[in-house]
N, C-alpha and C positions, 0 to 999 in steps of 0.2 A: 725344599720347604713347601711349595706349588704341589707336590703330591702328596709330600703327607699332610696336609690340609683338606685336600679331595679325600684323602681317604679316611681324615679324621669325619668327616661330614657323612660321606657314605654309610659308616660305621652306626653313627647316631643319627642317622635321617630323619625320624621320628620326630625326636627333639629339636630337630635344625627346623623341620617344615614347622612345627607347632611355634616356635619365634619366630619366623618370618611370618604367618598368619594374624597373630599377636600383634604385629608391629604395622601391617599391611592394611588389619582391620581400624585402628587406633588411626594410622595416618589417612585412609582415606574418608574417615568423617569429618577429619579440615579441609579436605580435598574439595569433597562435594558441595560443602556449605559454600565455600570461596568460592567456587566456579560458578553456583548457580546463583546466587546473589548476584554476582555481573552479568551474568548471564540475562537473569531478569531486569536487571535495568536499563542493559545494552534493548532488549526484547520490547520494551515498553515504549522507551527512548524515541525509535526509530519508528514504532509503530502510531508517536504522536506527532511528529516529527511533520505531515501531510497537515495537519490543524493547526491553524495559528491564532484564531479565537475560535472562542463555543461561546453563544450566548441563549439565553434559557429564562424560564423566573427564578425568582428568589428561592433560593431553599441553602442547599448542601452543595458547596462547587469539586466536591469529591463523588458526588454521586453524580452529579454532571455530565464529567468528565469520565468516568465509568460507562455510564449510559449513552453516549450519542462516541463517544470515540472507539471505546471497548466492546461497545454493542452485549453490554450485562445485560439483563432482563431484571429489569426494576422500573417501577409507575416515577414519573415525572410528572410535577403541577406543568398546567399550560399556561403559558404566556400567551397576552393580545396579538392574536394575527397581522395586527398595525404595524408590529416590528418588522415583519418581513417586507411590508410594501417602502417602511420608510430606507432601509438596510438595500434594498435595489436602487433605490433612487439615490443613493448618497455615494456622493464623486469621492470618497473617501477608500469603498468598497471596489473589489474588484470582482467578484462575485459570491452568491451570499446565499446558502444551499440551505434549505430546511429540511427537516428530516421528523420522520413519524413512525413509530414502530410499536408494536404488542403482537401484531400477529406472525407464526411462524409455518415451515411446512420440512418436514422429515428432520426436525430437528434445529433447520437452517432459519436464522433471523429473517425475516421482510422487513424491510426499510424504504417505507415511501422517501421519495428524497426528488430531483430534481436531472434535468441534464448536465446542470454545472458540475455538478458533484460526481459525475459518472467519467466527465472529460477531465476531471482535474484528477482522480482519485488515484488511478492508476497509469502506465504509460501507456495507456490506450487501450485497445480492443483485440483480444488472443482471435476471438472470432466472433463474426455476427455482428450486428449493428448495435446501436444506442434502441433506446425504445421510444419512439416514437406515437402511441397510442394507447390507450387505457390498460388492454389488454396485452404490455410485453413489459417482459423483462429483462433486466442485465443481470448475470451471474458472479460471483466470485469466482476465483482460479479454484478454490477447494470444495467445490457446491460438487457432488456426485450427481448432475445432469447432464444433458446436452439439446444444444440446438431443438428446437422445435416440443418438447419437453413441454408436457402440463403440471402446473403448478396452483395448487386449492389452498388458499391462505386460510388454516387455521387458527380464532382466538385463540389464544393462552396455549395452554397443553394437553393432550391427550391425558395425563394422571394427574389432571388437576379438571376436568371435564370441560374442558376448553371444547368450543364447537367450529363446525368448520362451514368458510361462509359459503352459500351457492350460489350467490350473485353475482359473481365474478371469478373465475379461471384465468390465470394469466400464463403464455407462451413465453418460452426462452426465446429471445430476439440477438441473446450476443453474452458473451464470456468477456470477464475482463482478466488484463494479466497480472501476475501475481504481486502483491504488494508487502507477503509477510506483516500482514497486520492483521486484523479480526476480521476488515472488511472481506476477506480471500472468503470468508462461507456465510457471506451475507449476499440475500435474494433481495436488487434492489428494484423498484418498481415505482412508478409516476406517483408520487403524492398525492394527485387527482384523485388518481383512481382508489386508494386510500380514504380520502376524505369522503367518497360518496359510497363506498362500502359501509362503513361508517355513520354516515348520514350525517357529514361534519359538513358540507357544501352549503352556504349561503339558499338554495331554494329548497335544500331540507331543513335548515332551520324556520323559512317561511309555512311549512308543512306542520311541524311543531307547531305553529303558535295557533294555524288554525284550528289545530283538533284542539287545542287549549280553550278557544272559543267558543268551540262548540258540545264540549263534554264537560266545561266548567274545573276540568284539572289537568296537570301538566304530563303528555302522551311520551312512550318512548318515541324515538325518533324512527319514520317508516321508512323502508326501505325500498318499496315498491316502487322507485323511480330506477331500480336497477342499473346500476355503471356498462354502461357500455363500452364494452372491448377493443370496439373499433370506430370509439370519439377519440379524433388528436388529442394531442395535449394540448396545456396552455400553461404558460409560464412567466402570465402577463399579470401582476398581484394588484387586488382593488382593496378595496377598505371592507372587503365582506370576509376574507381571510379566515377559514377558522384558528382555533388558539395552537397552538404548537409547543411539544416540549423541549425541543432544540435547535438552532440554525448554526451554522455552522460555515464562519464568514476567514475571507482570505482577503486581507486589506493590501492596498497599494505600495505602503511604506510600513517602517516602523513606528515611527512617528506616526502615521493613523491606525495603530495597530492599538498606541497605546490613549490616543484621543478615544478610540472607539470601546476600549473597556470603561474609562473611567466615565463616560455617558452612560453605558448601560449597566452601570455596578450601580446604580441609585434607582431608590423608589421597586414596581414590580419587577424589574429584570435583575439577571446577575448573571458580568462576563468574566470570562475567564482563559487565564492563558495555559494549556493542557502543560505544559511545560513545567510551568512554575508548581502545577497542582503535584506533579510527578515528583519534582524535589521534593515537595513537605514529603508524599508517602514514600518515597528514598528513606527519608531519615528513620521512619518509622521501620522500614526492615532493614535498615544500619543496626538498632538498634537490638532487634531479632536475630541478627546475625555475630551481633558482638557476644551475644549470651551462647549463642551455637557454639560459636567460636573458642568460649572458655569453657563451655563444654568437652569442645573437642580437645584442648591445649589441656584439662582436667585429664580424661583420657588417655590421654599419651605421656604423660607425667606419670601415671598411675603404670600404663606398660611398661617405660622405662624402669622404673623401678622392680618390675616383676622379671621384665628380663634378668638386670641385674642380679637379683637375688638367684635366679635360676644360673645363672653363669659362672655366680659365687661357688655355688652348693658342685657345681660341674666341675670345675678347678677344685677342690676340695673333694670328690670321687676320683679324681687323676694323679692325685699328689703322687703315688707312688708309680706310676708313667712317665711325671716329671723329674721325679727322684732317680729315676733309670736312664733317663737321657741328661740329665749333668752328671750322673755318673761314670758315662761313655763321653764324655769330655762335649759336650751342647754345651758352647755359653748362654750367658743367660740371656744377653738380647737377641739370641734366637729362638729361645723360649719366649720369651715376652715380645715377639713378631709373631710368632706364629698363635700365641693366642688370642693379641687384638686384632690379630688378620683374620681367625677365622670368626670371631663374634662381629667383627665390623660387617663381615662380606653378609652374613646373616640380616644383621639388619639393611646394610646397605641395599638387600633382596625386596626387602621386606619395606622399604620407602618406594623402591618402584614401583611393586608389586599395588602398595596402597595409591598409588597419584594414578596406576592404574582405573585401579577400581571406583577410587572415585570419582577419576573421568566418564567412567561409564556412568557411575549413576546418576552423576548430573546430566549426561546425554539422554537415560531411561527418564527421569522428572520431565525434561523442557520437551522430552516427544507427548506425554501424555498433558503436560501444559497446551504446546502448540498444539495436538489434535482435538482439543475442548474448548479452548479460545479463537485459535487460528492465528495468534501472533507466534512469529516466529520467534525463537528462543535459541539464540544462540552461545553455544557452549568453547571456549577458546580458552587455552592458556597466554597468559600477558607475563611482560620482563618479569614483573615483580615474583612471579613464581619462583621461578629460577631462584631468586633471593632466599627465600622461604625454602627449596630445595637444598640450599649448601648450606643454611643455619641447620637444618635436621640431620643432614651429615658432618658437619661439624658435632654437635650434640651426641650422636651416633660416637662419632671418634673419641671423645672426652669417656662417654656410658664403657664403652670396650676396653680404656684405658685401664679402668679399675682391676678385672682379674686379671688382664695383663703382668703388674703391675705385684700383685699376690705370685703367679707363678714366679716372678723374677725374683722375688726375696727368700722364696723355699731354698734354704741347703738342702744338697743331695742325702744328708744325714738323715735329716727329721723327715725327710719323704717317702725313704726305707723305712724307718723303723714305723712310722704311722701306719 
């Protein structure tokens, strides 16, 4: 039976490769949407997993959590610098890292931020040290530099006429190790040094107000007190603070986890738990994905049935093949094996073939995710597959049953004479 099936297939390859194609293409667009939907959450998940509040001003706590965790390129109102000084001093906090960004360089975000945020971020240091003065920086795992490396922080972007500052060049001082989160291709460097490039430091805004008095309107802010490269840091916060778009606090317990949101959810601030923000946008690609998904299940409804018909019309070009073998004495349940053995094996080709392909393309998606965000994406099959794998072969078995099913009721009579 095992040979002439091989040979039945040989025969008709054509049409054997064209169903399994059919069937391969159909099944792995449930394939890919199912993988990379977990895929993306598991990616997300883990890469917010390091932040246990964000807090910010008032606005959108979806663009928040975008901006200071995901490192997107998006303007944030600033909050009163006040916060950070009160957010170090509170026995609730266990440390309490601000973060400032717009400028970038080859692509890679700068993120003024702190030394907290650089010991906590990752498990440490691949190489090179913490930065210790205006002029250094700490690298991501995925930043395409190395050690000792110059680094010219450009506003905005090159196709958006973004300029680049020359008041400060900062040196690679240290790599950190990978974390699979967005952080991996972020340039991070002293908020200091940030602020006075900027001309956000407490004795640039006394500079401001003079020219305001003496030209009678309000001057951009100068720059000519130049950051110095090789001024330490300080990490000592006063009440002169400039304003901030995000800080990014890791409290004691849970319990001041959740005393320290519901304080800064009132009035100009708004905190938030990256977690919780993540479920609402979960449900929003549950939601994206259910539609995929009947999509997909549309699709493969739609194969199945094309199969079928093609499998019909095939048993019906054979009748009289069939009519010659119960003639020579085949019964019929070995006609009727041998035909939902070779339509099963066909599709059965052709569900692999598709969990194939769609493994890959969700692996092709989360590389091009991971290499433009820097979160890692990863791509896994879970039990519940398997599940989903025997109901399609089941479905499979039922769909082959039918010409099965037709060869078995042909007498050898009407097979001849047809």
């Amino acid at each position: 039976m095992i040979r002439f099936i091989l040979a039945d297939l040989r025969k008709y390859w054509l049409g054997s490769a064209v169903v399994v194609l059919i069937v391969a293409l159909a099944v792995a667009l449930g394939v890919a949407v199912t993988l990379q939907e977990r895929a993306l959450r598991l990616g997300s998940a883990r890469a917010a997993d390091k932040f246990d509040l964000v807090i910010g001003a008032a606005g959108s706590e979806n663009q928040l959590v975008l901006s200071s965790v995901f490192l997107q390129a998006s303007p944030l109102p600033l909050m009163d610098g006040r916060v950070l000084t009160q957010l170090a001093s509170d026995p609730r906090v266990a440390w309490a890292a601000p973060i400032g960004f717009g400028d970038s360089f080859m692509g890679y975000p700068i993120v003024g931020t702190t030394t907290a945020l650089v010991n906590n971020l990752a498990d440490g240091l691949a190489e090179g040290k913490v930065f210790a003065r205006e002029g250094e920086a700490v690298i991501g795992a995925s930043v395409a530099l190395k050690l000792g490396d110059q680094i010219k922080p450009m506003h905005g972007t090159a196709e958006e006429g973004g300029h680049t500052h020359a008041e400060l060049a900062y040196h690679v001082a240290g790599r950190l190790k990978p974390t699979g989160t967005a952080w991996d291709r972020a340039v991070l460097v002293p908020i200091q040094a940030v602020w006075h490039i900027h001309g956000m430091g407490h004795h640039d805004e006394a500079e401001v107000e003079r020219d305001h008095d003496a030209h009678g309107e309000a001057a951009e802010p100068h720059e000519h007190h130049a950051a110095d490269p090789d001024a330490t840091i300080s990490e000592t916060w006063d009440a002169d603070v400039p304003g901030l778009p995000a800080i990014l606090v890791k409290p004691k317990s849970i319990a001041d986890a959740y005393k320290l949101r519901q304080q800064y959810r009132a009035g100009a601030t708004l905190a938030v738990f990256p977690a919780e923000v993540l479920t609402r946008l979960y449900a929003t690609l549950g939601d994206a994905k259910r539609v995929l998904f009947a999509v997909a299940a549309g699709s493969q409804g739609l194969v199945a049935a094309s199969v079928l018909l093609v499998t019909v019309i095939h048993v019906g070009q054979r009748r009289r093949q069939i009519g010659a073998l119960r003639a020579l004495g085949a019964p019929r349940r070995a006609l009727f094996s041998i035909v939902w053995l070779e339509l099963f094996v066909l599709v059965a080709m052709g569900l692999a073939a598709g969990f194939a392909l769609g493994y890959a393309a969700a692996l092709a998606v989360s590389g091009m995710v991971a290499s433009g965000s820097g979160v890692s994406i990863p791509v896994n099959f879970a039990r519940g597959d398997l599940g989903f794998a025997v109901a399609l072969l089941a479905f499979a078995a039922l769909i082959s049953s039918v010409p099965a099913v037709l060869a078995y009721r042909q007498s050898p009579a009407s097979a001849l004479r047809g």
